[in-house]
C-alpha positions as CSV (number, residue, x, y, z in Angstrom):
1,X,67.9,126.6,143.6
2,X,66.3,124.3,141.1
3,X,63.0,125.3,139.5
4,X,60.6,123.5,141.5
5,X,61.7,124.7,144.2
6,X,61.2,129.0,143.5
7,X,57.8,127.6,142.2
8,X,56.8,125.7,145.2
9,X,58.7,128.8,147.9
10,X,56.4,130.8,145.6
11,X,53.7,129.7,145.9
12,X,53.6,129.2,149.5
13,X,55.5,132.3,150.6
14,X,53.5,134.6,148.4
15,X,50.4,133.1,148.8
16,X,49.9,132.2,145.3
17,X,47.6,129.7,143.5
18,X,49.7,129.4,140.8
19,X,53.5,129.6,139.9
20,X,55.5,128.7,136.8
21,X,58.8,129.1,136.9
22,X,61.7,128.1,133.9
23,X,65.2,128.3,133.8
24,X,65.2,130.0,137.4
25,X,62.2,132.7,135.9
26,X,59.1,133.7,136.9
27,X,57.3,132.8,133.8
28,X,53.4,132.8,135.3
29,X,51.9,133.3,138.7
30,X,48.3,134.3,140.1
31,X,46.2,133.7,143.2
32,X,43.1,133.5,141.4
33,X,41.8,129.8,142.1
34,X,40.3,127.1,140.2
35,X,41.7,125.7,136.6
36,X,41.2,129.0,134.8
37,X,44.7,130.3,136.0
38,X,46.4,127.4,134.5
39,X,44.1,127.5,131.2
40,X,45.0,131.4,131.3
41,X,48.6,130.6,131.7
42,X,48.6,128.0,128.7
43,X,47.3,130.7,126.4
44,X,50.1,133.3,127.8
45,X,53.0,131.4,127.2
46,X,52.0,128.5,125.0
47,X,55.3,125.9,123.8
48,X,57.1,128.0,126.5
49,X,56.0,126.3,129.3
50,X,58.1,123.0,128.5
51,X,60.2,121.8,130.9
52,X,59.2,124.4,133.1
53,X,58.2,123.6,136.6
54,X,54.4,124.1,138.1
55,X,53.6,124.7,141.9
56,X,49.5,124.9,142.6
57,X,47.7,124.7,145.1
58,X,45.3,121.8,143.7
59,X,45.8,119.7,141.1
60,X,43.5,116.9,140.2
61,X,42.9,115.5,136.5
62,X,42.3,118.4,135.0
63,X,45.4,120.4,135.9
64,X,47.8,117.1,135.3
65,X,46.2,116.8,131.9
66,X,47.3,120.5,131.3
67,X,50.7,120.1,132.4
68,X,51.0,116.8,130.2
69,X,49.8,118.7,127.6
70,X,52.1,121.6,128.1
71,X,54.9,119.6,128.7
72,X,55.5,121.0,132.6
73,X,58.8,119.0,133.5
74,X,57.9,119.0,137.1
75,X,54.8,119.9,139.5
76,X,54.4,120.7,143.2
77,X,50.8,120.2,144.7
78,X,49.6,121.6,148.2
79,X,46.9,118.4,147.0
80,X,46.6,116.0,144.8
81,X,44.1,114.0,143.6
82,X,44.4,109.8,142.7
83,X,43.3,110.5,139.1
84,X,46.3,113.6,138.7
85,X,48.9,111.4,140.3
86,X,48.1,108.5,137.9
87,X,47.7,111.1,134.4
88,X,51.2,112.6,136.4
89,X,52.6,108.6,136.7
90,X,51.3,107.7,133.4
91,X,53.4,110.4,131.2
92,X,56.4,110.6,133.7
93,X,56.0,114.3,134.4
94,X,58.3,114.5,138.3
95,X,55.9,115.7,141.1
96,X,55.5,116.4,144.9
97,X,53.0,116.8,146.7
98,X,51.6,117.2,150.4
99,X,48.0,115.9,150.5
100,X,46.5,113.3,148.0
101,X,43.3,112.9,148.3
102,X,40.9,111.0,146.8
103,X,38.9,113.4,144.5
104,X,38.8,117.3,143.9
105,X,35.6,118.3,144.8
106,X,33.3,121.3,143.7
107,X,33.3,124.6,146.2
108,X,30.2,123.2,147.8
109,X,32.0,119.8,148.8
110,X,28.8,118.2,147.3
111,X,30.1,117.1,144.4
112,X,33.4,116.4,142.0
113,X,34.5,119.6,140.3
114,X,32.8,120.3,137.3
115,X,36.6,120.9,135.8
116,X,37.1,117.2,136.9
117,X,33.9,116.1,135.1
118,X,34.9,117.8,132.2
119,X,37.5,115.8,131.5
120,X,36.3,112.4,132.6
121,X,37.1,110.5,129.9
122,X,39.5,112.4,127.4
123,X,41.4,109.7,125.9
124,X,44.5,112.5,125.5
125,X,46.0,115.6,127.1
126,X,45.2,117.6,123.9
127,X,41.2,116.4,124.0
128,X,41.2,117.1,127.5
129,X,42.7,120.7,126.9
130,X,40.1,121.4,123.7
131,X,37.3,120.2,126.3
132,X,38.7,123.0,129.4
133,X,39.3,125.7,126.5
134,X,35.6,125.2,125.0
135,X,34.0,125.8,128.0
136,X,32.1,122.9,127.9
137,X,32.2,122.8,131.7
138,X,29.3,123.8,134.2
139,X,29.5,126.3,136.5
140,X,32.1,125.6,139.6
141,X,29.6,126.9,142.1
């Protein structure tokens, strides 16, 4: 079974938010929501998570420009946004997904996600990660 696919059974199975798996191991998974599990998981296992392969159950620009800048091989996403299937497209990081949809939006549904609006405008997967790790984001009520 390649990769993607223990992520992505993983994920859905278990009810996870977020799986990483590498070399056919279980390198990260949590059902905590939102970007912070992947941001969490970048910390954790750092240059390890090249070529691994990402299941989660959203990813929009923000969690794209993490895997870029990780150097996930592969990602699986319940949904997908337009802007994380172009950062995706744009670096040639493999994915699947089963919605895309237009934009990830805040809990509310009244507005983008802050995590989104965080990194509007990062001109590369590393400024995009200093901008997520800073904090500089507003609350994702």
């Amino acid at each position: 079974m390649k990769d993607l696919d223990i992520a992505k059974n993983r994920l859905i199975e278990e009810n996870y938010a977020l799986v990483i798996v590498k070399n056919r191991e279980v390198l990260f998974e949590t059902d905590a929501s939102g970007i912070r599990g992947l941001l969490v998981a970048v910390e954790r296992i750092g240059k390890d998570m090249k070529d691994s392969a990402l299941a989660d159950r959203i990813v929009g620009e923000a969690a794209a420009q993490l895997c870029v800048y990780s150097h996930v091989r592969e990602v699986y996403a319940a949904i997908l946004s337009q802007c994380g299937k172009q950062v995706l497209e744009k670096y040639r990081v493999h994915y699947e997904y089963e919605n895309l949809v237009p934009h990830i939006l805040n809990m509310k549904k009244t507005d983008l996600c802050p995590f989104e609006k965080a990194v509007a405008g990062s001109n590369t997967p590393e400024e995009a990660y200093e901008r997520l790790r800073r904090g500089l984001t507003v609350s994702s009520g």
